[in-house]
N, C-alpha and C positions, 0 to 999 in steps of 0.2 A: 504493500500500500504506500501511494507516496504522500508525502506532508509537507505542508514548507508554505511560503508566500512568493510570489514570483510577481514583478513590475517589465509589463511589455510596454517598450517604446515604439510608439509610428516614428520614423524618424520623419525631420522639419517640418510644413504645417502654413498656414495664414498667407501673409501676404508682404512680410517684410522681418527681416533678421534681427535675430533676436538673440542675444548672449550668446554668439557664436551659431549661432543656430539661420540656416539660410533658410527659405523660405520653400525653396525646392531646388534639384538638381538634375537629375535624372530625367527624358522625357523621351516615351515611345513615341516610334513613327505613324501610330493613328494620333498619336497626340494627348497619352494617359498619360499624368504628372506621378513623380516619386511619391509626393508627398499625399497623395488620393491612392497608388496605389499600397503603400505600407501601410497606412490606416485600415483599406479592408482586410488584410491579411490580418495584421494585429487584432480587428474585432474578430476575425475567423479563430485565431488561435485562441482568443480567452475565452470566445463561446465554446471550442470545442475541450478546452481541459477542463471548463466549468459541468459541462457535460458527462467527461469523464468521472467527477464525483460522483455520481448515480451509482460507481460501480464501488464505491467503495472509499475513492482517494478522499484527502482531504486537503486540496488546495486554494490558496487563496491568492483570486488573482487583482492583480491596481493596473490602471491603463494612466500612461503619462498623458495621453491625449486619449479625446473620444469624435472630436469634431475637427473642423479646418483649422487651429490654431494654433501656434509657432510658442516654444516653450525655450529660453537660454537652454544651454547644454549643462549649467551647473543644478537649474531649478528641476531640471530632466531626472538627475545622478539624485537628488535630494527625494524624489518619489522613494526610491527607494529606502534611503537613511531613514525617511520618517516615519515606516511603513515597517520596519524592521525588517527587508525580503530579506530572503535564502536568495533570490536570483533576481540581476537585471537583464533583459536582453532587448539589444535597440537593432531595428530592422528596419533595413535599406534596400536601394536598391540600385546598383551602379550602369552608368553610362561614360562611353568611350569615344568608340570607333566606330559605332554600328557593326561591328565582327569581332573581337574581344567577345568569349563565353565565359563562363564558368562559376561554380558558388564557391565562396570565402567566409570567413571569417577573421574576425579580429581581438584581441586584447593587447592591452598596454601593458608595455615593457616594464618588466623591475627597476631598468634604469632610471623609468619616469614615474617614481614611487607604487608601485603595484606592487602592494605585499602580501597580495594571493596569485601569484604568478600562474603554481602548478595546476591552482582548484581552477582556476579560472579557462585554461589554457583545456584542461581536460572537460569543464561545461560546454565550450566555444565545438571542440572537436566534435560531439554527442550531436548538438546541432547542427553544422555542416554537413557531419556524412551522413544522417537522415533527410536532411534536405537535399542533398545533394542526388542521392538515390533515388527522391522521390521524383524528381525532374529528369534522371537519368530515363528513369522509370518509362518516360514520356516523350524522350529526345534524346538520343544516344550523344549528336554532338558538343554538350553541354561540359564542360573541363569540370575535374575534381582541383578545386584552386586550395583547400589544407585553411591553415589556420597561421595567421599571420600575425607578428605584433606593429601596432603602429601606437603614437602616441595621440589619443585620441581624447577630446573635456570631457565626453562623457561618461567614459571609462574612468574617472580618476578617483582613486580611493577615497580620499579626504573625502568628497562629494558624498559619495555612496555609503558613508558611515564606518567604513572599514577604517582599522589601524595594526600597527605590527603587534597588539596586546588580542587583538580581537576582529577577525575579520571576517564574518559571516556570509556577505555577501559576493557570489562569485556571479560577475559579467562578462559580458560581451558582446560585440555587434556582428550582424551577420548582415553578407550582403547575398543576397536570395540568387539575382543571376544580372544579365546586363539588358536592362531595358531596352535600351537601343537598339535592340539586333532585333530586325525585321520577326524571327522565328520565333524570340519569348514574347515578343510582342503577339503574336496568332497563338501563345499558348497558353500566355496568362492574360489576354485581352481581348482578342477578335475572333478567337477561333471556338467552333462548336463545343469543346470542350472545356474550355476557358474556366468555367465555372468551377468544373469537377476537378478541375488541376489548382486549383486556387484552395480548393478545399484537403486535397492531396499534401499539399505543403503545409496548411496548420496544421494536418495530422502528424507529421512529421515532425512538427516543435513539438506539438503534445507529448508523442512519444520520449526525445528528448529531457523534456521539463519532467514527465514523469518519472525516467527513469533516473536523473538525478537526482529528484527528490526523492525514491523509494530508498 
């Protein structure tokens, strides 16, 4: 059975940058914004592990946002501090080239105060290679891109209530796949399936969030 509190971020939001926090980045070629698309993915994921309590789990989930609107990166990381989670995870979703594939993940470096390196590093990986699979699942051409460290505000311990005495909550950002490319665009946007693949991938956090919580 899993336990724990977990804080999903839509990552940006609204219409103007906000404590680091741009408004959007990312933009498919019908023209679906990052910041509309991580939103519905994020209410998919917290409907669907809230769901999964029916069987048993007891999870509690906080959403940094719920609607269009743009939150700092530091007020983002304090959801959780406040909230006391067991986990953050902020969900994005990257643009390049229009050809550039594949799902990542992220956490911040030890070097840049992260003093839950390893917990963190092995939540981030749980989420990737179930995301990753899940869209594998659906598109063979899609890259397994691993789990990466960057120095990221939203990641930063201090934020997230963590310290080297006590540090409860493990993070990390995931980037689902690259908007941009004509083919996740027909697979999480335009295409008949779009739907059930959208739905495909918060199963795949679910699973994730669950299994580090249990």
């Amino acid at each position: 059975m899993a336990k724990g509190i977990i804080v999903i971020d839509p990552g940006h939001g609204g219409t103007a940058s906000v404590g680091g926090s741009d408004p959007n980045h990312a933009v498919s070629p019908s023209g679906m914004t990052e910041k509309a698309l991580t939103l519905a993915i994020g209410l998919r994921v917290r409907d669907t592990i809230l769901a999964a309590n029916a069987a048993g789990h007891q999870v509690t989930v906080f959403m940094t946002r719920v609607t269009d609107e743009n939150l700092g990166l530091t007020a983002r990381a304090h959801v959780a501090r406040d909230r006391n989670a067991d986990l953050f995870l902020s969900i994005h979703f990257n643009g390049f080239n229009g050809i550039t594939r594949g799902v990542e993940a992220f956490v911040r470096p030890a070097a840049n105060g992260n003093v839950n390196l390893a917990a963190d590093t092995a939540f981030a990986a749980k989420v990737q290679k179930r995301v990753f699979q899940a869209i594998q699942a659906r598109d063979s051409n899609t890259k397994d891109r691993g789990v990466k460290q960057l120095k990221l505000g939203v990641l930063d311990d201090a934020a997230l209530g963590n310290t080297a005495a006590s540090h409860r909550c493990r993070a990390c950002l995931l980037e689902i796949e690259f908007m941009d490319v004509p083919a996740v665009d027909q697979l999480l946007n335009t295409g008949p399936n779009a739907a059930v693949v959208r739905s495909e991938v918060a199963a795949a956090i679910k699973d994730a969030v669950l299994d580090e919580l249990t």
